[in-house]
N, C-alpha and C positions, 0 to 999 in steps of 0.2 A: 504493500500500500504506500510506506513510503518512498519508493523508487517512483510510483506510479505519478505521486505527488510532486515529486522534485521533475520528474519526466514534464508535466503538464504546465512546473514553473517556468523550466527553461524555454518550451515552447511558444509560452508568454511573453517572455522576455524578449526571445526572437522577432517573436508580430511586433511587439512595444516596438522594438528597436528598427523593424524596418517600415514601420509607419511614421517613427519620428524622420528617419530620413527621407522619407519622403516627404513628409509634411516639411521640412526643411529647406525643401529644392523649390524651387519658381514653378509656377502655371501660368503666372500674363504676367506679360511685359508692362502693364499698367499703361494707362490710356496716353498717359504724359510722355513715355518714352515712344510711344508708336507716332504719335504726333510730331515730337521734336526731331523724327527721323523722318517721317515725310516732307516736315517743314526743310528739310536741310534738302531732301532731291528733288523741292520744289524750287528751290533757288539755283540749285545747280543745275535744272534740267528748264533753263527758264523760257525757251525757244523748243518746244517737244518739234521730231520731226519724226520720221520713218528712221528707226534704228534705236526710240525710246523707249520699247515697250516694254520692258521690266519694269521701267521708271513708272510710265504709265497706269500699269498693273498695282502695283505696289503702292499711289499714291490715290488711285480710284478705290482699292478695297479697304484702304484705312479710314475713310472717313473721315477723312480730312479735310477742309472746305479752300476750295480754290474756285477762283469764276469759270464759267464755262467758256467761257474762251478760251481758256487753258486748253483745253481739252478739244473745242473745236479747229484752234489751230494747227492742233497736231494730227486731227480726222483730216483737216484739208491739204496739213504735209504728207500724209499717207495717201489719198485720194490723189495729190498729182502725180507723188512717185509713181504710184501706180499705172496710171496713166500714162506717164512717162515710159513707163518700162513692157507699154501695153499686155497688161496682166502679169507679167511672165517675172515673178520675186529673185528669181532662182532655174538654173534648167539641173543643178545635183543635189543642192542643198532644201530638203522640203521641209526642214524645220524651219526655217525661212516663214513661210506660209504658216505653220502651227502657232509660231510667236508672234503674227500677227494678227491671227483669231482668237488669240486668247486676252489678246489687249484692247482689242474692240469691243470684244463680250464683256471684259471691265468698264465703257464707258457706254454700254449699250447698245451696241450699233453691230447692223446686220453685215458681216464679211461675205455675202453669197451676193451682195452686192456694194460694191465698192468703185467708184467712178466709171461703174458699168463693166464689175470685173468679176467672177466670180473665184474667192481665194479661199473659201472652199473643198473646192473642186479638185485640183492637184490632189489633195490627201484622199483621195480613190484610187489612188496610181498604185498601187500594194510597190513594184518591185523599185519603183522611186520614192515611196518613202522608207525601204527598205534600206537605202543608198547613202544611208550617215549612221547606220549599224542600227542599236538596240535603240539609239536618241529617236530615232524615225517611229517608230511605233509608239514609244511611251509621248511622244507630245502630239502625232496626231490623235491619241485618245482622249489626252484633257483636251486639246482643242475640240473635237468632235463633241467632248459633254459638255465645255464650258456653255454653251445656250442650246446643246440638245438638240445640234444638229444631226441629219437625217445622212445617211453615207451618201454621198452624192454620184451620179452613174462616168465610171471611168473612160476614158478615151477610147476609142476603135481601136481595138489588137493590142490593150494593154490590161494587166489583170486587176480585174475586179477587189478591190478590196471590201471588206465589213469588219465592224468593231470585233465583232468575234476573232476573228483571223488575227487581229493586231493582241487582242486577249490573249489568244494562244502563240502567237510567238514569245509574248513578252515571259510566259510561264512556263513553259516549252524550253527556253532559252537559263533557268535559272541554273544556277552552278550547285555543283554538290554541296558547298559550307553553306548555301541556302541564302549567298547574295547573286547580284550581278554584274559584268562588267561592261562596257562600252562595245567586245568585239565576240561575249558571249552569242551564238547562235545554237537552235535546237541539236547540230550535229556538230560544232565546237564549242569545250566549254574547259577548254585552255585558260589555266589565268586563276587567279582569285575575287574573292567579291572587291567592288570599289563600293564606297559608301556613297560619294554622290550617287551614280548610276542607281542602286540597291535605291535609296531615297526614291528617287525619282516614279522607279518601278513601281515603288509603293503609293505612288500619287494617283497614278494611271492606273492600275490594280483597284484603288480603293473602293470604287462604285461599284465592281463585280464579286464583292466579298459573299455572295449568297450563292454562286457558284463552287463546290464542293475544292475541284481543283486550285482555283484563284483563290479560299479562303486557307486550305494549306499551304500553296507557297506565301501568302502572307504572313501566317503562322511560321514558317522555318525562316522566312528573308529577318522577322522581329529579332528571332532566336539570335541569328546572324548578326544583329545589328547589335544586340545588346553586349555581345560578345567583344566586337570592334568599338566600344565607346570607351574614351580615357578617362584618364578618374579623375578629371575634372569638368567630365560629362561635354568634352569635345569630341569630334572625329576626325578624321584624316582619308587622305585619299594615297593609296598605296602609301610607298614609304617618302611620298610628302610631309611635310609636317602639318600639324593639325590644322584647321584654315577656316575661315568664317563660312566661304562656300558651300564645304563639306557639311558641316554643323546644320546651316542653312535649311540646305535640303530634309537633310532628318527631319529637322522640326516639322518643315513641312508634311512629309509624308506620315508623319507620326498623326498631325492631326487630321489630314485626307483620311485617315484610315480610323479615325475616331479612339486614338490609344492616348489616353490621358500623358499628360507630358510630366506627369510625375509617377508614374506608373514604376514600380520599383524595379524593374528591369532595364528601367534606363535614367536610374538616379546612381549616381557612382559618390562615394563620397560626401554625398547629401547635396551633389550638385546635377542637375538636369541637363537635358540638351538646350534646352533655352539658356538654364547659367553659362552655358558654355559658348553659347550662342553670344549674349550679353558681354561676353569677356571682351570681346572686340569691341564693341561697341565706342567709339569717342564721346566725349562731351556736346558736341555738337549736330548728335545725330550721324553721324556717318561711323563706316564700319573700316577696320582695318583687317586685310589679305589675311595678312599671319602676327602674333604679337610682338615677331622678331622684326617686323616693318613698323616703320610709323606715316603718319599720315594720311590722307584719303585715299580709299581705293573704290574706283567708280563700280566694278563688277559687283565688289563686294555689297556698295552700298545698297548696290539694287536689291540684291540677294538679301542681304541684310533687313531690310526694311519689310520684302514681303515675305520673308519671313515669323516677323513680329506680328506682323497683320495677322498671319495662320493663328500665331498662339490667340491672337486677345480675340479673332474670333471665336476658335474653341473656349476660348474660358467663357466667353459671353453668352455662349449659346446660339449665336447665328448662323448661318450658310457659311460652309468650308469655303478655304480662299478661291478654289475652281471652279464652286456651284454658284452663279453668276444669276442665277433668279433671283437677286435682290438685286444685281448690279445699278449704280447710277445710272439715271436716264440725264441726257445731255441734249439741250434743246438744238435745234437748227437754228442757224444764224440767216435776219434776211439776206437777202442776195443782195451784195455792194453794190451799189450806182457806183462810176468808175466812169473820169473823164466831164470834162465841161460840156454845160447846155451847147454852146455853137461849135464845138468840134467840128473837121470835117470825118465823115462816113468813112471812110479811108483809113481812120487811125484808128487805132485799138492798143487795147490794154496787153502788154506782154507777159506772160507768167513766167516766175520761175520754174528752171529746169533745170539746175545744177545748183541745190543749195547747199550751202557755205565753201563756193568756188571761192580760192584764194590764191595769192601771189607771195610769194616768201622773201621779196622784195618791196611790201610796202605794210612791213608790220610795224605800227606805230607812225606810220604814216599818216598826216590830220587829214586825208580824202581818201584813207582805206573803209569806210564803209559807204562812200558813193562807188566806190571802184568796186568791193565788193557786190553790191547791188547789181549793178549794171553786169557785174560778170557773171552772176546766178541769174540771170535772164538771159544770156549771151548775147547782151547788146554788144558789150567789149570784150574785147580775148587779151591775152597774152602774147608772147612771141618764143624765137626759139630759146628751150631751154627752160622755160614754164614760167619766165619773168615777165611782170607789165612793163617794166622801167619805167616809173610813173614822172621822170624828168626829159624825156624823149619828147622830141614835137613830131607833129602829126602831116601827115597829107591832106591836101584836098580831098581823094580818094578814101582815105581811110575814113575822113570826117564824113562822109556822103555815107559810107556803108554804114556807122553805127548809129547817125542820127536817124537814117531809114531804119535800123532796126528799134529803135528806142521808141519808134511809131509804132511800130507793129506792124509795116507793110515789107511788101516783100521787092524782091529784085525784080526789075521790067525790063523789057528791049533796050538794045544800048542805046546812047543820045547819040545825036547827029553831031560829034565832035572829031574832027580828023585826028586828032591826038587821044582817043578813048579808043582803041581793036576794040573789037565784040570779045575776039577770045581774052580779054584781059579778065581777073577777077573781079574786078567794079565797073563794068560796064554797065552792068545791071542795076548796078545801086545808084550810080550817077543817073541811068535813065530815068528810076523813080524818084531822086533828090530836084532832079532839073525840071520833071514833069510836074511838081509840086509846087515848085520855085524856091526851094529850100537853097540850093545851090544855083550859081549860072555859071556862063562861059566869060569868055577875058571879053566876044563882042569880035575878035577876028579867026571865027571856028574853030579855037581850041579851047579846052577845059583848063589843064595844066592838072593833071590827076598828081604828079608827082610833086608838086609844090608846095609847100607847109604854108600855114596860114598863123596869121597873126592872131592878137588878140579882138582888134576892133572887128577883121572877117571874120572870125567864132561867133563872136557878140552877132553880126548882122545875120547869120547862118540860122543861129539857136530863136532869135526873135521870130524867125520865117516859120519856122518847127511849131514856134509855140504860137502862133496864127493860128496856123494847120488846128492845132490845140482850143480852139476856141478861145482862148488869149488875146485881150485888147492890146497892141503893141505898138497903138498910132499916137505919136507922141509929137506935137509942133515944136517949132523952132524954139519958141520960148520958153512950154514945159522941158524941152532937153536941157534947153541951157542950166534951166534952175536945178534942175537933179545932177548934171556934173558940174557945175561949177564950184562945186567944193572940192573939187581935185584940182591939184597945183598945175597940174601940166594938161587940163582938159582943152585948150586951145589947140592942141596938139593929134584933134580927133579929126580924121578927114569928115566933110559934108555927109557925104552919103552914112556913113555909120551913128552918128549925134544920136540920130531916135530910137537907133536898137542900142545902142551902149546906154544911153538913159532906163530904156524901159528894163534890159536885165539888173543894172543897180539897184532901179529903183522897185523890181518884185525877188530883190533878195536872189536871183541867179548870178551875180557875180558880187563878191564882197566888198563892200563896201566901204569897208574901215582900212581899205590900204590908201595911202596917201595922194597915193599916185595910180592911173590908167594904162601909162605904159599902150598906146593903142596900137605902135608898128611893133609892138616886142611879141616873137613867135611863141603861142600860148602853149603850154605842156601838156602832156597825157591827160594828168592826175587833173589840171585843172577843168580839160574839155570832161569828162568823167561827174565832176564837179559840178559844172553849170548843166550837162545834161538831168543828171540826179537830181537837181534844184527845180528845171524845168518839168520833170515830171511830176515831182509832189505838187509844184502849185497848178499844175494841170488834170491832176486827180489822178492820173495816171500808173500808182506806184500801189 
């Protein structure tokens, strides 16, 4: 009796002891730290565009309040990639496509249509989402349930996929110690578990836990996982060192899969995956790689953060971070008016199509974001070597082609100039500059395509542009006088230019605070760049 007694203390003592450590360990990040880390990748991710969707993810399921413009700008930098790249994300990588259904289904919004693209559809492909190994199935699955899409019908002569198929690969695929790795398939299973991978699995795994097969390998991948956790309730990927990533994932798929994050199987120490998680963590909401680094790490950050969002929705009780049936709804923005009432029908608005096109020769440059601008539209390019030279001066020719594209119109038949060939590159552009009146000729049948222009000719050029623009740019002799006559050397301006070098001073296209006009001095890249950029915001045009 008394062994029997002492048998039933110690057994007491065991539960006592391993309930203390778990009650020890973390379950939510607590509301303050999930916020202070989204607050931190909303400042750093302050332009969303196609390539933020963790960011995205991670700062739409936290509940954290930013305007919806946030979030619309970054549907509409998605919407013209896409466009851009007409449907087509990816021709090997079809995570590509998963990461980008699963960031939409965060802000609401239907990915079977997307500026008339259905992105979707690729994850039908079975042997192309096959084609980035065991990653290919496990994220076309959360994308498919993130809003509970229907498998959508694959391309002629290519195999059909269904969630089932991706089920059984992913399960099919699992290694003997009961995780997975990145290059695990049903008939190689070479390698040990990685714990991202393993993680992951269990994300995409979690919905089909009522199937007998997929709730054992969940059952043995835990076992696995529990086994691989350090005893400061981090984890590590092979013999990496322990990493915010790694960690990351666990949590997540701990709570995909509904296993309490203090569940004594994976409290080491009296420390959780979340504590472990948290280790990284900076002051500032951002996460750090490994604790042997210091400073911000973008990957991590993201990872980091929608991570925390997993726990505090588990502790809350709401929809897992992937079950997107509560996800934000994000209104539509009306449609811009773009451009002045008296425009001419001709001009149009030009969209970005390369954005954050740059030069590595004009960083810290004071006209690197009109230079910018205009290069993420390709009004202006670069030259050989991938530099603007933003101190170079320009041609006639070259000024003909970018002010035509900064309208939005296109190249026309070449002008009737002896000195413009047809086969030249700007014969096209000059035909449409000259046909417009933006440019003319010298008056004895030549252009002079290759002759740099001054400042007063830019000024007379850009005023013609911004006519076109519905732009008042008729300015008498005595309004011109009065707006440069604050410049010391404005006597200095031939006749003909007075009313366009007033009108651009005087609507803020050319600056106004230099002393001086300088009107015979050949105007630079950077500057034409400049007064272009200027001309299109006060034309609505940008």
């Amino acid at each position: 009796m008394k062994k029997r007694l002492v048998a039933i203390m110690l057994a007491l003592a065991l539960m006592l002891g391993l309930a203390s450590a778990a009650s020890a360990a973390t379950a939510s990040p607590g509301s303050s730290k999930v916020s202070g880390s989204a607050a931190y990748m909303y400042g750093r991710i302050s332009a969303p565009s196609y390539g933020s969707e963790w960011a995205i993810l991670g700062i739409a399921r936290s509940g954290y309040s930013v305007p919806d413009k946030y979030y619309q700008d970054y549907y509409a930098a998605v919407e013209q990639y896409v466009k851009d790249k007409k449907g087509v994300l990816s021709t090997n990588k079809y995570t590509d496509y998963s990461r980008t259904v699963i960031a939409l289904a965060a802000i609401g919004k239907d990915a079977t249509n997307v500026g008339g693209y259905d992105l979707v559809a690729p994850l039908a492909d079975y042997e192309k989402v096959l084609g980035t190994g065991l990653n290919g199935p496990i994220w076309a699955l959360i994308a498919l349930n993130s809003r509970g899409y229907s498998m959508p019908t694959a391309p002629a002569g290519k195999t059909q996929a269904t969630k089932q198929m991706y089920v059984d690969r992913i399960v099919n695929s699992q290694l003997d110690d009961g995780g997975w790795n990145l290059n695990s398939t049903p008939t190689s299973k070479s390698g040990s578990a990685d714990a991202d991978i393993t993680g992951m699995a269990l994300q995409a795994l979690a919905k089909y836990q009522s199937q007998t097969a997929v709730k054992n390998a969940v059952d043995k991948a835990l076992d696995c996982l529990s086994k691989m956790q350090n005893d400061d309730g981090t984890f590590q990927s092979f013999y990496v060192s322990s990493t915010c990533e790694s960690t990351a994932q666990i949590v997540v798929g701990l709570c995909e899969c509904g296993v309490s994050l203090t569940d004594s199987r994976f409290v080491k120490n009296g420390k959780s995956a979340l504590d472990g998680l948290m280790s990284y963590r900076n002051s500032n909401g951002s996460f750090l790689h490994s604790r042997e680094e210091s400073g911000d790490n973008a990957v991590s950050s993201e990872q980091g953060l929608y991570a925390l969002v997993a726990a505090q929705r588990a502790a809350s009780g709401k929809n897992s971070l992937y079950s997107m049936g509560d996800a934000i709804t994000v209104s539509t923005p009306a449609p811009q008016a773009y451009g002045l009432p008296g425009k001419d029908p001709a001009v149009q608005q030009v969209p970005v199509t390369a954005a954050g096109k740059t030069f590595p020769d004009i960083s810290g440059h004071k006209n690197k974001a009109a230079i910018e601008a205009l290069a993420a539209r390709g009004i202006i390019n670069g030259g050989d070597g991938g530099l603007f030279r933003p101190d170079n001066t320009m041609t006639r020719a070259e000024f003909a082609a970018i002010t035509v594209r900064a309208l939005g119109m296109a190249a026309s038949s070449s002008a009737n100039f002896t000195d413009v060939p047809s086969s030249q590159w700007y014969a096209g552009w000059i035909g449409t500059a000259t046909s417009y009146g933006i440019v003319n000729g010298y008056g004895d049948g030549n252009f002079g395509p290759n002759d740099t222009i001054s400042r007063e000719q830019a000024a007379a050029m850009v005023a013609r542009a911004a006519k076109l623009c519905g732009m008042n740019t008729d300015y008498s002799d005595a309004a011109a006088r009065d707006v440069l006559a604050q410049f010391g050397d404005y006597t200095s301006v031939s006749g003909w230019a007075r009313g366009s070098l007033a009108f651009c001073y005087d609507q803020g296209i050319l600056d106004a605070s230099a002393k001086n006009i300088q009107p015979q001095a050949l105007i630079k890249r950077c500057e034409i760049a400049q007064m272009l950029y200027n001309m299109l915001n006060k034309a609505k045009l940008l």
